[in-house]
N, C-alpha and C positions, 0 to 999 in steps of 0.2 A: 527402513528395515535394517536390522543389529544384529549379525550374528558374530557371537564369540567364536576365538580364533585366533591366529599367528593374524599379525599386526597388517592389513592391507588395505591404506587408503585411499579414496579416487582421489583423483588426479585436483579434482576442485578445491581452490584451499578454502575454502571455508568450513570442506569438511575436516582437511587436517586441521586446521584451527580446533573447533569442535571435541574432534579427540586428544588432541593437543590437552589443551584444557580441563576436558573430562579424566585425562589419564584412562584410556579406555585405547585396551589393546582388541581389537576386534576389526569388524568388516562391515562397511556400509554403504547399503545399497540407494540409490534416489534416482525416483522417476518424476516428468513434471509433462504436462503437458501445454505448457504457455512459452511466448518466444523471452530469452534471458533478456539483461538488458531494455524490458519494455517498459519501467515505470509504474508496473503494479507490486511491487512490494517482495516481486519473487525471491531472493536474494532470504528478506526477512520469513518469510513462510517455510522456505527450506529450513532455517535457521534455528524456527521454533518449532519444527517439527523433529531434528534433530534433540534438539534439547531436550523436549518430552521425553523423546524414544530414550537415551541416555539416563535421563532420571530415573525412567521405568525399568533400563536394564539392569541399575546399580542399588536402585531401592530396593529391588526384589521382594519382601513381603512383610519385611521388618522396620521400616520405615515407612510415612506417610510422604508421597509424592507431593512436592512442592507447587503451588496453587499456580495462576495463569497468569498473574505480574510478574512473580518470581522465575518462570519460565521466559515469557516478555523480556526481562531488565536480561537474563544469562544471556538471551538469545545475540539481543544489541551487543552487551560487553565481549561477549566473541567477536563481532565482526570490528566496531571500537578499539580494543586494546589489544587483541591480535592479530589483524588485519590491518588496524591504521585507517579505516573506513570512516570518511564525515559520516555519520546519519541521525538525524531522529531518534525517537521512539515507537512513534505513531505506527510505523508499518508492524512492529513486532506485534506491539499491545493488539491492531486486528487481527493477526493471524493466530495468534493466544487465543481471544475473545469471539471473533466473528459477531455480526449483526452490524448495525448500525451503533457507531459508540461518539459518545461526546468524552474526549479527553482531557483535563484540566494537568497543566506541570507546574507545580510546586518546587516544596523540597519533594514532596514525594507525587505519584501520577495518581489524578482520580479518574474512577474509570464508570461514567456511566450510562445504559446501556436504553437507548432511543427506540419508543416502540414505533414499530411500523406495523399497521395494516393492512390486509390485504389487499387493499383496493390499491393503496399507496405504492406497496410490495408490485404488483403487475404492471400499474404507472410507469415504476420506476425502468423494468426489464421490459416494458415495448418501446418505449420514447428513447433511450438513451442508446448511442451507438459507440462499440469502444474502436476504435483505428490504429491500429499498428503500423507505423511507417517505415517502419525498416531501416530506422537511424538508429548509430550509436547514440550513446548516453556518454556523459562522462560528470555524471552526479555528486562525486562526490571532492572534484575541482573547483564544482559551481559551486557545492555547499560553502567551502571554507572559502571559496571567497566571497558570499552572501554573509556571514558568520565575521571576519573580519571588517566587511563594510561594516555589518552594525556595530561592532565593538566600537568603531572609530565615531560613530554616531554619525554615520553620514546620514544627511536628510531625506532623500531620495528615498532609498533604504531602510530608514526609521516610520517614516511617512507611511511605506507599503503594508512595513508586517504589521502597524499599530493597525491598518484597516480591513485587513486577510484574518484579524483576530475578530475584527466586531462582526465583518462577511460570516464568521464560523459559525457565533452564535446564533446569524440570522437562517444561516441554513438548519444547525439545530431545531428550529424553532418551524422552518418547513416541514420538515419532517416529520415532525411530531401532529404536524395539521394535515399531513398529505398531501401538499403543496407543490407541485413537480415544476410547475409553472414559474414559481415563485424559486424555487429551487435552484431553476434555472439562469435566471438573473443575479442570483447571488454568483450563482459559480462562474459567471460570463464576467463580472466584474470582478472577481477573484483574479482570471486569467492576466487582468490588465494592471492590476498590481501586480503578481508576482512576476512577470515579465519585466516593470519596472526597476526587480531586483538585481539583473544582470544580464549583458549583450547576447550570453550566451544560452539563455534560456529558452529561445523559440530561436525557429530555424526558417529556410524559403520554403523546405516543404509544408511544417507545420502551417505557417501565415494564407501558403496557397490555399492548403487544406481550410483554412477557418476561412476566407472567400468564396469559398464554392462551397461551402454547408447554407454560410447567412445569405445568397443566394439564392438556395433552394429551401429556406425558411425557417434553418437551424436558430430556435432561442436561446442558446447557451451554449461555450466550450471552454475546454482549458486542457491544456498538457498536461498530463501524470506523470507523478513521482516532481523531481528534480528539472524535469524534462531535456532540453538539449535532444531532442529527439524522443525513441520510444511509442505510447501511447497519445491517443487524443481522446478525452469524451465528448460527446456531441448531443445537444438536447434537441428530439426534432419533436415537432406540433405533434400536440393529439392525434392519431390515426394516419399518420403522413411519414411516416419512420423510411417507408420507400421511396420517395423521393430524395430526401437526408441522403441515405444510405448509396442512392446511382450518384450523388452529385462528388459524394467524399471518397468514393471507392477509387477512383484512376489516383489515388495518390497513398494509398496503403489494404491494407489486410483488415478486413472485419473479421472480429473476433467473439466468440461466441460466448457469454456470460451470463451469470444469476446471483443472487442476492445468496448470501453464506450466511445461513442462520447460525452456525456452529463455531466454534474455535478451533484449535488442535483438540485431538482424541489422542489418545493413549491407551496401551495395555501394558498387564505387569502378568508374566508369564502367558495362560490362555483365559485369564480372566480380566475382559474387558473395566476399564475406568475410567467411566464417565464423571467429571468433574460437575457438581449442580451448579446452573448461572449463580451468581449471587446476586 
């Protein structure tokens, strides 16, 4: 929320960056309900949801509002070039877009959007459990030093992201079949690569945690975001989510979630602007 005004920023810098940035003397308010530091993208979500609200305050009705990449790319280069932040793209471009997206990086990002069915769509939100362990993060240490191994081409390293790229397109590829199952194996070998990337990526609570899921029959897991802490997903059997769920709970927070059909919304004055998917 934006409202004009003598200059007062929260205390968060990403907001002063944001304004910073925008040159935008006003007042901005952010509410969230997920824990910071978890590994789902929060950081980026605020980001781009700033950004919208800002275009929309400064387009006002005389310009056309800048589409959901361009939103995306502003949101990163705030946290990037004002902040000094490693990160990606990916978290921005879903909270732009929402859905299910397969991302290709070029010189430029393609962005395309993976249908899911309903049947797929409920799969996905009864089987899969998110864990919040109540670790810090420190993401974006691990980034650039994930980021200078590979410049160096260390093998290890080279090895993992060449096979977390093909893992990507195989889960693609479930998803578009409704494949939870299969889904699931991809992302559980995902975990064992990207762990490969550095010491600092999974932790004793995480590893405990992923013992006491595949004991009680979890098919698949992995840390989110960067990890170092944060999140865990967890894929448990068909109709058995309760058992999953007693086995991983003595070592974090279930958290409660759904599938984001939508991207950032935006309004420009009291007339709602809905962006059509493309």
């Amino acid at each position: 929320m934006l409202r004009p005004g003598p200059a007062e920023t929260d205390r968060l810098p990403l907001v002063a960056a944001a304004l910073r940035r925008a040159a935008f003397d006003g007042h901005v308010a952010i509410t969230s309900d997920f824990p910071i530091g978890a590994g789902l993208g929060g950081s980026a979500a605020a980001g781009v949801a700033l950004a919208a609200a800002l275009a929309a305050t400064r387009g006002a009705s005389t310009a056309p509002l800048p589409d959901r990449s361009a939103i995306a790319e502003w949101s990163r280069a705030t946290e990037v070039e004002e902040l000094g932040i490693a990160g990606g793209r990916q978290d921005h471009y879903a909270a732009a877009y929402g859905g299910a997206l397969g991302l290709t990086f070029d010189r430029a990002v393609s962005v395309e959007r993976i249908p899911l069915s309903d049947a797929c769509r409920t799969d996905l939100e009864s089987r899969l459990l998110l864990v919040y362990t109540g670790e810090s993060r420190l993401s974006g240490d691990t980034i650039t030093a994930v980021l200078e191994a590979y410049r160096a081409r260390v093998p290890r390293v080279v090895h993992a992201l060449d096979r977390m790229a093909v893992l990507a397109r195989g889960m693609r590829g479930a998803l578009i079949a409704g494949d939870v199952t299969l889904l699931a194996t991809l992302v559980d070998e995902h975990w064992v690569h990207q762990r490969a990337l550095h010491p600092r990526i999974t932790t004793a609570r995480i590893d405990a945690l992923a013992d006491a899921a595949r004991d009680a029959g979890a098919q698949g897991l992995k840390a989110l975001g960067a990890s170092g802490g944060g999140c865990v997903l967890v894929f448990s059997p068909p109709g058995d989510a309760a058992r999953v769920a007693a086995a991983v709970r003595p070592f974090g927070e279930l958290l409660p979630w759904q599938v984001a059909t939508t991207g950032v919304e935006w309004a420009t004055g009291a007339v709602s602007r809905h962006e059509p998917n493309p």
